[in-house]
Backbone bond lengths (Angstrom), bond angles and torsions (degrees), N, CA, C in turn:
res aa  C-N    CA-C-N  psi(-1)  N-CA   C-N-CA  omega(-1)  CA-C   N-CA-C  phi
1 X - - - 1.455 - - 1.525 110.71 -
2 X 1.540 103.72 -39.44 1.448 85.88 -174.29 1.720 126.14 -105.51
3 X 1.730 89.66 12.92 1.617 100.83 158.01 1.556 118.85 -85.97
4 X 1.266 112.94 -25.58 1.656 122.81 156.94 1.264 103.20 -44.67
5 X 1.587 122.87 -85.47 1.622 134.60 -173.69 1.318 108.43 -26.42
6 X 1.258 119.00 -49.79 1.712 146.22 -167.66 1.962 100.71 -66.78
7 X 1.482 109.77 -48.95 1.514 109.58 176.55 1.265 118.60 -68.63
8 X 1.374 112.36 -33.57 1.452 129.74 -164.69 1.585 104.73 -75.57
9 X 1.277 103.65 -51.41 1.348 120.19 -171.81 1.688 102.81 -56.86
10 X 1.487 114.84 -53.09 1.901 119.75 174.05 1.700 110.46 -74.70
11 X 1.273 101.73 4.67 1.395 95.47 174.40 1.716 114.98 -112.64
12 X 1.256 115.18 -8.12 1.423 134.68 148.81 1.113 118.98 -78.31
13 X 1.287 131.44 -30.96 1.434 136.27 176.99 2.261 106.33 -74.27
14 X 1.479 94.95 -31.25 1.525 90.65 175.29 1.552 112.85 -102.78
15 X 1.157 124.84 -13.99 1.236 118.74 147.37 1.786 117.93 -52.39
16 X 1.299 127.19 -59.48 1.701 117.11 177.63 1.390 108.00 -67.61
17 X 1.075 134.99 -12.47 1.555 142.35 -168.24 2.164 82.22 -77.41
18 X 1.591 79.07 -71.79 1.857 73.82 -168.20 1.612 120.30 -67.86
19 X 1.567 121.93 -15.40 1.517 127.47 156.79 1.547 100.85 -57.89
20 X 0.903 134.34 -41.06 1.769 134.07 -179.47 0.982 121.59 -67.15
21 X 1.469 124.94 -32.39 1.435 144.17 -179.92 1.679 110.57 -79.09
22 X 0.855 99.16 -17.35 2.173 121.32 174.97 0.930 93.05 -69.61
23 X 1.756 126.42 -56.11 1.721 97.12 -134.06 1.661 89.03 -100.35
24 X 1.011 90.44 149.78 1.578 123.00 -177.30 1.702 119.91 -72.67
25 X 1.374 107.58 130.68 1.702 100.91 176.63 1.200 134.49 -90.29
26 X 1.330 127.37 118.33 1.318 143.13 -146.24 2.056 101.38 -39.45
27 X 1.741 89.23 145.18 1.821 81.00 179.64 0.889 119.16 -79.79
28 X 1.765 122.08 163.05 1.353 120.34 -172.26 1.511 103.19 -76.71
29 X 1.452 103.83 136.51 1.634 98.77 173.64 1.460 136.64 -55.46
30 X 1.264 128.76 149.66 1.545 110.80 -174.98 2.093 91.12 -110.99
31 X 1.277 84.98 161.72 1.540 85.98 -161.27 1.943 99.37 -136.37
32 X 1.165 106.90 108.96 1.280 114.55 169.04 1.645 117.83 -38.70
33 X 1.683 99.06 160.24 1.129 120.64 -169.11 1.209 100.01 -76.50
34 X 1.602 141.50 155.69 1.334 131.42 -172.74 1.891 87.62 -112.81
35 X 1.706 110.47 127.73 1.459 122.98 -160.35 1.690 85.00 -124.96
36 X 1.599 101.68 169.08 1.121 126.03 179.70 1.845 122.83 -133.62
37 X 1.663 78.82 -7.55 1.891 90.12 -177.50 1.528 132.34 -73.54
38 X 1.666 99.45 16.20 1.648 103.96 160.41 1.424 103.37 -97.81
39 X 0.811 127.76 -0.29 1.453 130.87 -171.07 2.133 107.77 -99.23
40 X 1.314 111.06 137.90 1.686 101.98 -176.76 1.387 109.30 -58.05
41 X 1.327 111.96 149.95 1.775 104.50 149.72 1.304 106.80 -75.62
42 X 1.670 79.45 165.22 1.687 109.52 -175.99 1.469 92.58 -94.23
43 X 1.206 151.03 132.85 1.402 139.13 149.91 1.796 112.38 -101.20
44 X 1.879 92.33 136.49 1.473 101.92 -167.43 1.470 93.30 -114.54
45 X 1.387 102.55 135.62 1.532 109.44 147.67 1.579 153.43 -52.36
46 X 1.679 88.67 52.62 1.570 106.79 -161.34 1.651 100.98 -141.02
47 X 1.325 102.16 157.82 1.093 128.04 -173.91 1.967 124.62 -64.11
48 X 1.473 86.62 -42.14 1.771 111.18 -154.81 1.698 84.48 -158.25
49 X 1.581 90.04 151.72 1.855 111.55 -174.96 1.880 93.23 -140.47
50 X 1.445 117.80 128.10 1.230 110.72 -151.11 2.223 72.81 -132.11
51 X 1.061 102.67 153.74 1.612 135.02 158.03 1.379 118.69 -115.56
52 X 1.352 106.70 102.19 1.820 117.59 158.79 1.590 111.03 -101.39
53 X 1.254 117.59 105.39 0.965 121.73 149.90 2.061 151.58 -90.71
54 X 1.441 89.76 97.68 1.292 112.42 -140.33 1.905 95.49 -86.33
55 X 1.151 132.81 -4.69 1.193 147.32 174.43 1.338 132.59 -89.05
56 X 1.303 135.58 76.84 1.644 146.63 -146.46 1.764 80.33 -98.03
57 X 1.553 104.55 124.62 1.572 99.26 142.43 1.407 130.96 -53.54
58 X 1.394 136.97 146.14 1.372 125.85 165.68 1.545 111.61 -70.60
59 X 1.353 122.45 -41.43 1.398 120.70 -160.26 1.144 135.51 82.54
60 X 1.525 115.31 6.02 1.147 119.65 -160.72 1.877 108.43 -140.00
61 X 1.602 150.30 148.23 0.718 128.94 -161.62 2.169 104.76 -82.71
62 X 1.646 107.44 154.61 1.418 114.23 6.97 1.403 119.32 -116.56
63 X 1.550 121.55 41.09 1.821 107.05 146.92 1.256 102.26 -64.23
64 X 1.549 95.31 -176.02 1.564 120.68 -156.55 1.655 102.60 -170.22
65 X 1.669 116.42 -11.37 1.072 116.38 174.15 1.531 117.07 -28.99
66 X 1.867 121.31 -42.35 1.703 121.84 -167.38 1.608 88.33 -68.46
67 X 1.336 130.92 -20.25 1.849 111.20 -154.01 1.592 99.19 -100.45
68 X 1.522 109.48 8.28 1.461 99.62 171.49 0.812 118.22 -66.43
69 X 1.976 128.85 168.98 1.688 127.03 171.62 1.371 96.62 -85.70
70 X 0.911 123.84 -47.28 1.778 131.14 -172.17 1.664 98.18 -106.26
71 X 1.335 125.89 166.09 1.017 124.41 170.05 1.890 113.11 -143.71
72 X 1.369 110.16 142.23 1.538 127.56 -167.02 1.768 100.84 -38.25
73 X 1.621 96.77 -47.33 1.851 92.70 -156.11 1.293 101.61 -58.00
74 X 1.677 117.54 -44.64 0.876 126.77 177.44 1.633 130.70 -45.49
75 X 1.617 114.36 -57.44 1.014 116.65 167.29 1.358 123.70 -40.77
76 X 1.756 116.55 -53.94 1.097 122.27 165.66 1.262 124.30 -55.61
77 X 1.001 112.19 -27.32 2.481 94.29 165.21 0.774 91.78 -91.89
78 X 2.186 149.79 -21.59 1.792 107.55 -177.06 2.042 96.79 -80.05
79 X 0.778 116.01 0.77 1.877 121.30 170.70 1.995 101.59 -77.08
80 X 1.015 103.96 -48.54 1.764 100.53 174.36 1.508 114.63 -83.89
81 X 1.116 111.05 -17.63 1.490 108.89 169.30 1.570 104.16 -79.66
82 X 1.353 113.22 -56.80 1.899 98.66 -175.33 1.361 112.71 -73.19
83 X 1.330 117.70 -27.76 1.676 100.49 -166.25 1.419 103.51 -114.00
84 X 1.105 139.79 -4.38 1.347 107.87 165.31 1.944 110.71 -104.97
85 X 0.926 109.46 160.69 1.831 126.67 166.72 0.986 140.15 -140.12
86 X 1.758 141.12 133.37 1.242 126.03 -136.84 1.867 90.84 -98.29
87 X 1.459 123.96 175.70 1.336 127.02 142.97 1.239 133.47 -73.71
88 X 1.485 106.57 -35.35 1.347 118.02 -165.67 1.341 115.41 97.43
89 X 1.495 119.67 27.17 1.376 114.42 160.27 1.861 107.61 -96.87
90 X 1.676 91.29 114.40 1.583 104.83 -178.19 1.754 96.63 -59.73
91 X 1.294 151.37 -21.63 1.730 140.63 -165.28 1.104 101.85 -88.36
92 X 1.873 137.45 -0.87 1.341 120.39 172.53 1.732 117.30 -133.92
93 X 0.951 116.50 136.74 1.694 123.41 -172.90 1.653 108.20 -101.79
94 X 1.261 121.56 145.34 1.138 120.89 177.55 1.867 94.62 -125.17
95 X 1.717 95.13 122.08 1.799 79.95 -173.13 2.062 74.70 -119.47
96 X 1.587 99.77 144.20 1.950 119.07 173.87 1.292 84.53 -116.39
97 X 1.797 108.94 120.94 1.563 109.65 171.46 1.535 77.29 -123.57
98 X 1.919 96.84 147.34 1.307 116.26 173.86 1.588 116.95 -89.71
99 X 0.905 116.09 108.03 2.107 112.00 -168.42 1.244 104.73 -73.79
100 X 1.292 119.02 -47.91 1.433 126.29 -164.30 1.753 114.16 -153.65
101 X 1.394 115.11 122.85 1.475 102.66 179.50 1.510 94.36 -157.21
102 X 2.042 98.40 79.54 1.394 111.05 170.39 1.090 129.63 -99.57
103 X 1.232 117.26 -162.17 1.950 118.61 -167.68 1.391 83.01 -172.09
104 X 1.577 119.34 96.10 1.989 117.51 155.67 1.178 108.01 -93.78
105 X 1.473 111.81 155.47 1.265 108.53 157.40 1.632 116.21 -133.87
106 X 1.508 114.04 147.04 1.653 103.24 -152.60 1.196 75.79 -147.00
107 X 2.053 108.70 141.54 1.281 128.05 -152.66 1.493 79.51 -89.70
108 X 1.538 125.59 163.26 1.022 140.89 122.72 1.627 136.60 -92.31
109 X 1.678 105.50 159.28 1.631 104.02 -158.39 1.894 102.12 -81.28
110 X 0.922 118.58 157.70 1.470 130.86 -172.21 1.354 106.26 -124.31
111 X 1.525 108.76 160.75 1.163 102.37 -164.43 1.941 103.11 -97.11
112 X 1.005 98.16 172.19 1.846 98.59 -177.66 1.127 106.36 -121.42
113 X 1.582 114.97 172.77 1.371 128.37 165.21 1.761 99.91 80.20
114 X 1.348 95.03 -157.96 1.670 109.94 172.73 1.578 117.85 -45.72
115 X 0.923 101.48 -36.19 1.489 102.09 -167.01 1.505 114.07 -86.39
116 X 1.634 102.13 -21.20 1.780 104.11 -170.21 1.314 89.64 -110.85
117 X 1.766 132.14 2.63 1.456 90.30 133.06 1.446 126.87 -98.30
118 X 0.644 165.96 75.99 1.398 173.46 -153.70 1.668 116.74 169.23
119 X 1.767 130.49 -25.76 1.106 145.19 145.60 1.170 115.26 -63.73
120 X 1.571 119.92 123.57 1.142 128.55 106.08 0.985 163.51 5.88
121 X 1.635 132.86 34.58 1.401 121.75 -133.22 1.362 92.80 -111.76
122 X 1.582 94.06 171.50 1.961 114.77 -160.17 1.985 70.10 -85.52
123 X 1.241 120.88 159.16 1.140 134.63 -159.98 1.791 110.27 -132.86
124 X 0.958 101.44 -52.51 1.474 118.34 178.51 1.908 128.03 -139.83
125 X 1.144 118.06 130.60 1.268 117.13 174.65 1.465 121.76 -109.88
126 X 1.320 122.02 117.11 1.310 138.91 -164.71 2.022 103.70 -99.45
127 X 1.584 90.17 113.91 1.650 93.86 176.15 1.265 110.50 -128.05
128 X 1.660 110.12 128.16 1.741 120.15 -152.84 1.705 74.00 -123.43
129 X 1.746 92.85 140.79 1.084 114.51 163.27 1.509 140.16 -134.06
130 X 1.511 146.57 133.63 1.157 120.27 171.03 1.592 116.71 -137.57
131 X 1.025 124.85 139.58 1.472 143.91 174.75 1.928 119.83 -129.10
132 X 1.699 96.28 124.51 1.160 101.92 -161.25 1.430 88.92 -143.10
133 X 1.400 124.60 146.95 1.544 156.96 146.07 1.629 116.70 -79.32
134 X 1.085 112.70 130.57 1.205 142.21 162.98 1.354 127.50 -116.97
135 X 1.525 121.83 69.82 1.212 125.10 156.99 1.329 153.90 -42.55
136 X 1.153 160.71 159.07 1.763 135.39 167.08 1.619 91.68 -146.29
137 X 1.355 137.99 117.68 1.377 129.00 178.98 1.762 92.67 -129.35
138 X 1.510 110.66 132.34 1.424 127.89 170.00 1.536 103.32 -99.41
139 X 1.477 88.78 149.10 1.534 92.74 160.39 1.590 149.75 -58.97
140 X 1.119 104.45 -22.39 1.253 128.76 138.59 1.579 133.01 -43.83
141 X 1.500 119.02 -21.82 1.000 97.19 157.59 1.823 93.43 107.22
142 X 1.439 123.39 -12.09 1.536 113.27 158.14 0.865 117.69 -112.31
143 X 1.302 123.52 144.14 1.780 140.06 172.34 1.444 95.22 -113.66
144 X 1.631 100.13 168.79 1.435 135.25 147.22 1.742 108.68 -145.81
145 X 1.481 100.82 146.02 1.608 118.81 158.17 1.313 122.40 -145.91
146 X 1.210 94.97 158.01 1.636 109.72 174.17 1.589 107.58 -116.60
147 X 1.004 117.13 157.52 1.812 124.59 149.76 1.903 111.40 -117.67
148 X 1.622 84.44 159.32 1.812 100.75 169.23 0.871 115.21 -140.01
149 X 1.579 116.06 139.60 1.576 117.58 176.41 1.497 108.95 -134.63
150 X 1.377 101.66 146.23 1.349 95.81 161.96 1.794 101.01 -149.11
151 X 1.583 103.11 179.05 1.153 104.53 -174.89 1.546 107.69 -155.59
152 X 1.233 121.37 140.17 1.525 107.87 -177.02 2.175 90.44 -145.23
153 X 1.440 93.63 148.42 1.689 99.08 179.46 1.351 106.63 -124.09
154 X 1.055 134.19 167.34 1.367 159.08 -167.34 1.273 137.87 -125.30
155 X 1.596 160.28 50.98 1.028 121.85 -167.99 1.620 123.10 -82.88
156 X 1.570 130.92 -178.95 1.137 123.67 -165.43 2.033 96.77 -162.13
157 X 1.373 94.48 136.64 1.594 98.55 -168.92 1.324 106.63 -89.04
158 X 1.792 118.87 170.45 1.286 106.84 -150.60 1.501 94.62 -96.16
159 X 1.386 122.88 173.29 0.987 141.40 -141.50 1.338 141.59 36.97
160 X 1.425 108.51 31.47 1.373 115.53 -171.29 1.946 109.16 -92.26
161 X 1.537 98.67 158.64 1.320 91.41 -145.77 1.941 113.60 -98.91
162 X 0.860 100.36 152.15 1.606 95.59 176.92 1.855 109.73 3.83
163 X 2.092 88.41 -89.58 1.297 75.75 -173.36 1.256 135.39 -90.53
164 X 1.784 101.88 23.43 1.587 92.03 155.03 1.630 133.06 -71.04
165 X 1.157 85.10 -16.24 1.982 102.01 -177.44 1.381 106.22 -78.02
166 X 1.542 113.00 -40.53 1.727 115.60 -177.85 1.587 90.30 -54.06
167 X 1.162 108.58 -68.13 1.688 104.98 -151.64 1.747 106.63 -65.08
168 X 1.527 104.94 -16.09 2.194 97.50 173.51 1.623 83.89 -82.95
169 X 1.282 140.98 -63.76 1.613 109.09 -175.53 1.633 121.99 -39.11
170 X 1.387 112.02 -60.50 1.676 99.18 168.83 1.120 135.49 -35.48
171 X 1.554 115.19 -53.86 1.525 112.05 -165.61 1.946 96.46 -86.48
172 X 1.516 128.58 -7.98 0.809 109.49 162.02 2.154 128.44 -89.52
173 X 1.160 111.20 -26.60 1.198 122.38 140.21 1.630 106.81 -13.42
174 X 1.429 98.28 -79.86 1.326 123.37 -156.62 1.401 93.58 -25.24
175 X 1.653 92.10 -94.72 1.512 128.70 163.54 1.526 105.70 -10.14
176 X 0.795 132.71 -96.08 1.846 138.30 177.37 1.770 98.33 -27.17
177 X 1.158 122.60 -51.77 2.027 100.17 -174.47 1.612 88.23 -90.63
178 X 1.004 142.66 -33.86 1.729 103.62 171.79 1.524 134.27 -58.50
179 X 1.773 97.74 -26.51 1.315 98.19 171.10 1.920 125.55 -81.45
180 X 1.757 92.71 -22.16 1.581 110.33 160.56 1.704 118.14 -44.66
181 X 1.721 110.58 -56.02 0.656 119.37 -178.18 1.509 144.37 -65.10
182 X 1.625 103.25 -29.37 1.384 129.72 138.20 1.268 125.58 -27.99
183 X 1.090 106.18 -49.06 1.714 125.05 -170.57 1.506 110.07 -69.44
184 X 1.492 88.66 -73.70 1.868 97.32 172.73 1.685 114.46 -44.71
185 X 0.993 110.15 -54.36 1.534 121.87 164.90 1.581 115.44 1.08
186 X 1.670 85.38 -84.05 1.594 132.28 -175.79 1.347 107.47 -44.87
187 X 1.818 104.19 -57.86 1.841 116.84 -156.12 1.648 77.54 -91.81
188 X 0.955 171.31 -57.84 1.242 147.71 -151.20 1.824 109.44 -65.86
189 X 1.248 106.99 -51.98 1.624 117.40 -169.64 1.674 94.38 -75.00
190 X 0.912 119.94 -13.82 1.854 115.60 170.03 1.369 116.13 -98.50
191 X 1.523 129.27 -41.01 0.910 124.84 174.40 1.410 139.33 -87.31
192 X 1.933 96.07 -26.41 1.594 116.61 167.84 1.169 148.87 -132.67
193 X 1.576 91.68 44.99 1.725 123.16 -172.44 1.711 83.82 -51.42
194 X 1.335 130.71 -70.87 1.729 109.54 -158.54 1.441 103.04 -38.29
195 X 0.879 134.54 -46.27 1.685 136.57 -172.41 1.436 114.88 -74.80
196 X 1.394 120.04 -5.41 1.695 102.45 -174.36 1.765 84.99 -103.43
197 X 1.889 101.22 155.52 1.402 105.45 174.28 1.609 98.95 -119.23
C-alpha cells in the first residue's frame, strides 16, 4: 500500500512538472516609437532640414544604448521629423546635429554581511542622455543656433528582470525627449523668433 502511495505520489509530482513545462512565458513587450506629432510644428524659414549624426554607440559596457527598446538617435529624428517644417526659402539650411544620445549604466555598492543578505539593494543606476544643435546658416553668410539638453537617471534593484529593465529604459527614454523637447521648444522661440514663421 504504501509503495502504491509512494508511485502515485512521484507520478503526480511528474504530471505538474510536465503541466509547468506547458505554460508559456509571458511575451516580451513591444514598445512604441516615441512621436511628437500631437504636438504643432515649429515652421523655420529655411529651405532644407539636414541630420548629422555625430554620436556612434560604443557597444560595449558600460553603455547600453544597443539594449534599449526605443533608442535616443532615433527618437530625436522622429522629434525633427514631426516638429519642425521648412518654408521653402532655398537661402537658409537648418542642419540638427546629434552630440550625444547615451544610456550608462554604473554599478552601485550593496550592502554586505547580514544585512545585504536580507536587503534589497538598488543594484544599478541607468543615466540617459541627450544633446542636440540646432543650427540655421543663410547664404549670406548669417547663422543662428541653439542647443538642448536634457538628462534623466534611474536606479533599479537587484534582481529585476529582463523586462522589467526594458520597460525602466522606455518610460525613462520617454521622460528624457519630452523634457528634450521642452528645451528645444523654449531655446528656439527665444533665440530664433527671426526664423520662426
Amino acid at each position: 500500500m504504501a509503495g502504491l502511495r509512494r508511485f502515485l505520489t512521484t507520478l503526480s509530482l511528474l504530471m505538474t512538472t510536465a503541466l509547468l513545462g506547458c505554460v508559456e512565458a509571458p511575451p516580451n513587450p513591444v514598445y512604441p516609437e516615441i512621436t511628437f506629432q500631437h504636438l504643432n510644428p515649429l515652421y523655420l524659414n529655411v529651405g532644407e532640414i539636414k541630420i548629422v549624426d555625430e554620436f556612434t554607440p560604443p557597444l560595449k559596457h558600460p553603455h547600453v544604448e544597443h539594449e534599449l527598446p526605443v533608442s535616443i538617435n532615433q527618437s530625436v529624428r522622429n522629434w525633427v521629423r514631426d516638429r519642425l517644417r521648412t518654408t521653402g526659402n532655398s537661402g537658409a539650411v537648418a542642419t540638427v546635429t546629434i552630440k550625444d544620445a547615451s544610456a550608462v549604466e554604473k554599478g552601485l555598492e550593496k550592502e554586505t554581511g547580514l544585512k545585504g543578505m536580507i536587503t534589497k539593494d538598488q543594484s544599478e543606476l541607468y543615466v540617459f542622455h541627450v544633446l542636440v544643435e540646432l543650427k540655421i546658416t543663410e547664404i549670406s553668410g548669417s547663422s543662428a543656433f541653439v542647443t538642448a539638453e536634457a538628462t534623466r537617471s534611474k536606479s533599479v534593484p537587484e534582481g529585476i528582470t529582463l523586462n522589467q529593465r526594458e520597460k525602466t529604459y522606455f518610460t525613462q527614454v520617454e521622460a528624457l525627449m519630452q523634457a528634450f523637447d521642452k528645451e528645444m521648444e523654449k531655446n528656439i522661440r527665444t533665440f530664433m523668433g527671426e526664423y520662426l514663421r
